[in-house]
Residue frames as qw, qx, qy, qz and C-alpha x, y, z in Angstrom:
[[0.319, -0.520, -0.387, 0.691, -212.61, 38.91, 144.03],
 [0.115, 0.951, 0.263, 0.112, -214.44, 42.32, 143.26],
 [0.464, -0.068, -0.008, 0.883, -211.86, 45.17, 142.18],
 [0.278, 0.930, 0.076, -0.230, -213.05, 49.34, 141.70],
 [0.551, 0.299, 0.114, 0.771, -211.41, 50.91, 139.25],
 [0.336, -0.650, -0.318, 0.603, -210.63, 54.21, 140.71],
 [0.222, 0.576, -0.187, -0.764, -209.98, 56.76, 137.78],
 [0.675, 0.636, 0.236, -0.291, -212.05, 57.24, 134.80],
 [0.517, -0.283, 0.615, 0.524, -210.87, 55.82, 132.13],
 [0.435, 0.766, 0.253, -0.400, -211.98, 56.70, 128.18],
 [0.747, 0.199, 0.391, 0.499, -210.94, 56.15, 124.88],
 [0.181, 0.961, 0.036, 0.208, -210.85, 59.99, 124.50],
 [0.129, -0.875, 0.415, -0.214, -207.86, 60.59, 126.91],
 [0.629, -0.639, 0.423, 0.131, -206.10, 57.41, 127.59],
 [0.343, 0.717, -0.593, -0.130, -203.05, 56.31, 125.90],
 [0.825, 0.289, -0.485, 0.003, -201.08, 52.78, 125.57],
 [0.687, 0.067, -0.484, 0.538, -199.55, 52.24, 128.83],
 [0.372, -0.528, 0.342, -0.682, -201.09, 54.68, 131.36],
 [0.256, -0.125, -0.817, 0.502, -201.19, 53.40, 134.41],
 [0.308, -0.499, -0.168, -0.793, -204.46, 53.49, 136.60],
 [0.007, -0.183, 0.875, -0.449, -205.26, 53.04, 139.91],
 [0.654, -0.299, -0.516, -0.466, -207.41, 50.40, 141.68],
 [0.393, -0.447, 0.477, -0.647, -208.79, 49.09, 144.92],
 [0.250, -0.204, -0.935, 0.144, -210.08, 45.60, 146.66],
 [0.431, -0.448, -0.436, -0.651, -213.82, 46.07, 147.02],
 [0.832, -0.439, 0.063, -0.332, -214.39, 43.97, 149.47],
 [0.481, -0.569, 0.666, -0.017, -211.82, 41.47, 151.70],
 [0.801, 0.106, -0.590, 0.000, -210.07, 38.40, 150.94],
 [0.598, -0.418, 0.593, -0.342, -211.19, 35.78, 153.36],
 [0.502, 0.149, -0.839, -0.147, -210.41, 32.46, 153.57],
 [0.403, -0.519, -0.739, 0.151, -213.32, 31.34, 156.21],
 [0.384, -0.852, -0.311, 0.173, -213.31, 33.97, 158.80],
 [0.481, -0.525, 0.150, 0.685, -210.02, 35.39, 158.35],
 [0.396, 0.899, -0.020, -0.186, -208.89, 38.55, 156.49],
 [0.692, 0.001, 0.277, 0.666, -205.81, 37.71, 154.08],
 [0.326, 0.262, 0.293, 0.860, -206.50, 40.77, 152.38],
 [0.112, 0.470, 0.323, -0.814, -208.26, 44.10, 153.69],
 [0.310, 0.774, 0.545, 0.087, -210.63, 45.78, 151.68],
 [0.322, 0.937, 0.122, 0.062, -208.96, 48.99, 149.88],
 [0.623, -0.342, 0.486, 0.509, -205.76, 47.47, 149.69],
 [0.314, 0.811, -0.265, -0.417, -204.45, 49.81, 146.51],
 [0.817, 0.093, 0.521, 0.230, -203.48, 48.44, 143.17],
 [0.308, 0.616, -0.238, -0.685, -202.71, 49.62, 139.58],
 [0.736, 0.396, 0.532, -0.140, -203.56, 48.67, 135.83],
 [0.392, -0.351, 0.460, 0.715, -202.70, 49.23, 132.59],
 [0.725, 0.546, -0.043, -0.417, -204.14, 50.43, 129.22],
 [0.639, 0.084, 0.701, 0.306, -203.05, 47.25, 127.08],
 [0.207, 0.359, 0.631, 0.656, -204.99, 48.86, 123.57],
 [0.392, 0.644, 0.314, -0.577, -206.90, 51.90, 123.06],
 [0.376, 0.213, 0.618, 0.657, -208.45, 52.03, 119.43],
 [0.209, 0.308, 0.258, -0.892, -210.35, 55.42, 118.64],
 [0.505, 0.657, 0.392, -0.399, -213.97, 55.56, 116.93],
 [0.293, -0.174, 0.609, 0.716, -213.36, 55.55, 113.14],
 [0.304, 0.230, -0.446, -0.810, -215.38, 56.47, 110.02],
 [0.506, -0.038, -0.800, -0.320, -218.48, 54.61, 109.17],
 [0.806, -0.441, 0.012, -0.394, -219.57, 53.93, 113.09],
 [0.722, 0.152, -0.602, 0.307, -216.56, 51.89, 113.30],
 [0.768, -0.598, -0.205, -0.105, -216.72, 51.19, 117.40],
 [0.125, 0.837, -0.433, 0.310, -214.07, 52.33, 119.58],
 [0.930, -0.087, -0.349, 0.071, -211.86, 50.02, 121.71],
 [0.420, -0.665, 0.426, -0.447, -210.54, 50.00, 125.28],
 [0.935, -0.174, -0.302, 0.065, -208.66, 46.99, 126.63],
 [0.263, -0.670, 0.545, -0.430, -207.12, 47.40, 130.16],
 [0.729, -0.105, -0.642, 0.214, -205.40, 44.41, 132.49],
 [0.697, -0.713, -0.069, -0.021, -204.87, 44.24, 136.18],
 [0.842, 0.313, -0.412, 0.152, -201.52, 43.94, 137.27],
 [0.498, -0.124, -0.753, 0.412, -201.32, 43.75, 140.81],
 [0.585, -0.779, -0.108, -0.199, -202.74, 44.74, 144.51],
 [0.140, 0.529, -0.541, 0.639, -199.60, 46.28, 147.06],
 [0.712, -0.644, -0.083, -0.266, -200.19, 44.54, 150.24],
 [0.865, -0.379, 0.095, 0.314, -197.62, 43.84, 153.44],
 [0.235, -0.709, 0.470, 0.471, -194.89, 45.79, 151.31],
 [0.319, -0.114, 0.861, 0.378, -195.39, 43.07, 148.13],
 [0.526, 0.285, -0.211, -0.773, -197.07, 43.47, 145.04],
 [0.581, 0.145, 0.795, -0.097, -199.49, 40.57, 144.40],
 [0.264, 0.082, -0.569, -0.774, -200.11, 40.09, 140.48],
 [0.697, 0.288, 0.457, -0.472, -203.35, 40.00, 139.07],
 [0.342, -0.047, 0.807, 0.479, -203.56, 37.10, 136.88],
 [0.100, 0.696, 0.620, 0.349, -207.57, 38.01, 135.09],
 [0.073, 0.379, 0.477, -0.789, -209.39, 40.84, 135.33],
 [0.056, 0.302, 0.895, 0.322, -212.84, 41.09, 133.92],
 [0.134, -0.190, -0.110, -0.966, -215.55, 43.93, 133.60],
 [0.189, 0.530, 0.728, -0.392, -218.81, 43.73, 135.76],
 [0.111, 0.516, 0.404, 0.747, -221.41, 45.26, 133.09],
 [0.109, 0.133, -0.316, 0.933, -222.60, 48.80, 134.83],
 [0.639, -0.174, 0.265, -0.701, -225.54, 48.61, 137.51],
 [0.533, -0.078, 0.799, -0.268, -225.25, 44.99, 137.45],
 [0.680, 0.348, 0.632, -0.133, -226.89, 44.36, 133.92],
 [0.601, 0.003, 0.574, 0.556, -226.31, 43.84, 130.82],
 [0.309, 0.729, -0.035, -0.610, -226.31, 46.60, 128.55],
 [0.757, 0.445, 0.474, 0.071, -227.25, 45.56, 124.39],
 [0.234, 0.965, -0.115, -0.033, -224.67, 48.22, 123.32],
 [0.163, -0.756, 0.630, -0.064, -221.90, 47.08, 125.06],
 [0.942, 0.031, -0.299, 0.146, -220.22, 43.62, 124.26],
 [0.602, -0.713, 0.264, -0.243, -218.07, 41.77, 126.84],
 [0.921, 0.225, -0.298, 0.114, -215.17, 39.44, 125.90],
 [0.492, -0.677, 0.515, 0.185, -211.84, 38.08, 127.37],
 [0.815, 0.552, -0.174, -0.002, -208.95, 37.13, 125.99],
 [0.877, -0.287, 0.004, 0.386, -205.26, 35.52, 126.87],
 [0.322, 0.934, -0.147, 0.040, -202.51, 37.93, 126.54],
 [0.788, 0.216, -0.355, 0.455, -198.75, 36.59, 126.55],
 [0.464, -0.099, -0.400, 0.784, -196.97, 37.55, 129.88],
 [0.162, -0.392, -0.054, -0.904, -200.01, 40.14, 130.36],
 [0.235, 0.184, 0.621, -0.725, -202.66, 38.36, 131.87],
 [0.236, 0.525, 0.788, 0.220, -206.31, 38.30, 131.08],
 [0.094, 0.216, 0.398, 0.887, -207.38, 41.08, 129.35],
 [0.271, 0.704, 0.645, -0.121, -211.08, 42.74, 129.30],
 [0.001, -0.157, -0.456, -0.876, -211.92, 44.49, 125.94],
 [0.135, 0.604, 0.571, -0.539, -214.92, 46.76, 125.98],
 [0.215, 0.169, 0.561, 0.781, -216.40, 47.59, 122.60],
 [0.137, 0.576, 0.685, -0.424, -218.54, 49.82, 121.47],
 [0.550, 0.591, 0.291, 0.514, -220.05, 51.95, 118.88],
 [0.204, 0.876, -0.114, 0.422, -218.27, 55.55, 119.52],
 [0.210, 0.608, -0.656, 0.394, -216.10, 56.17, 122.35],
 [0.676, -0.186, -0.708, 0.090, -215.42, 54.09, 125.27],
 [0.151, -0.628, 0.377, -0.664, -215.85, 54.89, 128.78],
 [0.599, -0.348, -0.717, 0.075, -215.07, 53.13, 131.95],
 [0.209, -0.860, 0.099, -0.454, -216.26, 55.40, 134.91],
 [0.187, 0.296, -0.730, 0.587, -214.46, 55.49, 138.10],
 [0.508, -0.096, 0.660, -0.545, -215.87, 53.38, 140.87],
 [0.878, 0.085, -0.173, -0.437, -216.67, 50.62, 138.37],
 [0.784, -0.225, 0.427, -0.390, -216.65, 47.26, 139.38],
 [0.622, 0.464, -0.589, -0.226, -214.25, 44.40, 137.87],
 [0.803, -0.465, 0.372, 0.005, -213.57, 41.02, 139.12],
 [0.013, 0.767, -0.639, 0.056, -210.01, 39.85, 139.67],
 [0.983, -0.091, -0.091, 0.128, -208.02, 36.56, 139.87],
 [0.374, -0.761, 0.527, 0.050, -204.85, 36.94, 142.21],
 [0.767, 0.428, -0.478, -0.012, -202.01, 34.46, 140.93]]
């Protein structure tokens, strides 16, 4: 399922544990039926920020899902995974996942200097 991430996020300003908020692009349907509106509200987490270092050494941003508020109940998100920005792949930016104990799936976003993920980008999700 398509998530936004709603605030900008950036290896300049965020910190181990901020919290950030997200949205449900688009419904969950199961055939015809909405189970889940579209901008049902969620939040994330910064898992690792690593700053830019000496040498070009590449800064490092890894955020998780960890749930969507619907009906009064928080649904965890078990993945969540980076859409690369405008739909294609950019030769700067590398894209990996990884398992995290009792976190979820991860998405790390490397690069050389800082990281940025803007607001209103585009991740897809896996509800547990």
């Amino acid at each position: 399922m398509d998530i936004e991430i709603t605030d900008m996020l950036s290896t300049k300003t965020s910190k181990v544990g901020d919290k950030f908020a997200l949205k449900l692009a688009q419904p969950l349907k199961i055939g015809d039926t909405i189970v889940i509106p579209a901008g049902t509200t969620g939040m994330g987490e910064v898992i690792d920020v690593g700053k830019p270092g000496i040498g070009g050494k590449p800064g490092k941003l890894v955020i998780a899902g960890r749930y969507l508020t619907f009906n009064g109940a928080n649904i965890a998100i078990r993945g969540l995974q980076l859409r690369p920005l405008g739909g294609e792949a950019r030769s700067n930016v590398v894209m990996a996942t990884s398992f995290v104990p009792y976190v979820g799936m991860a998405s790390f976003l490397i690069t050389g200097g800082h990281v940025e993920i803007p607001a209103g980008s585009w991740a897809i999700a896996n509800l547990t």
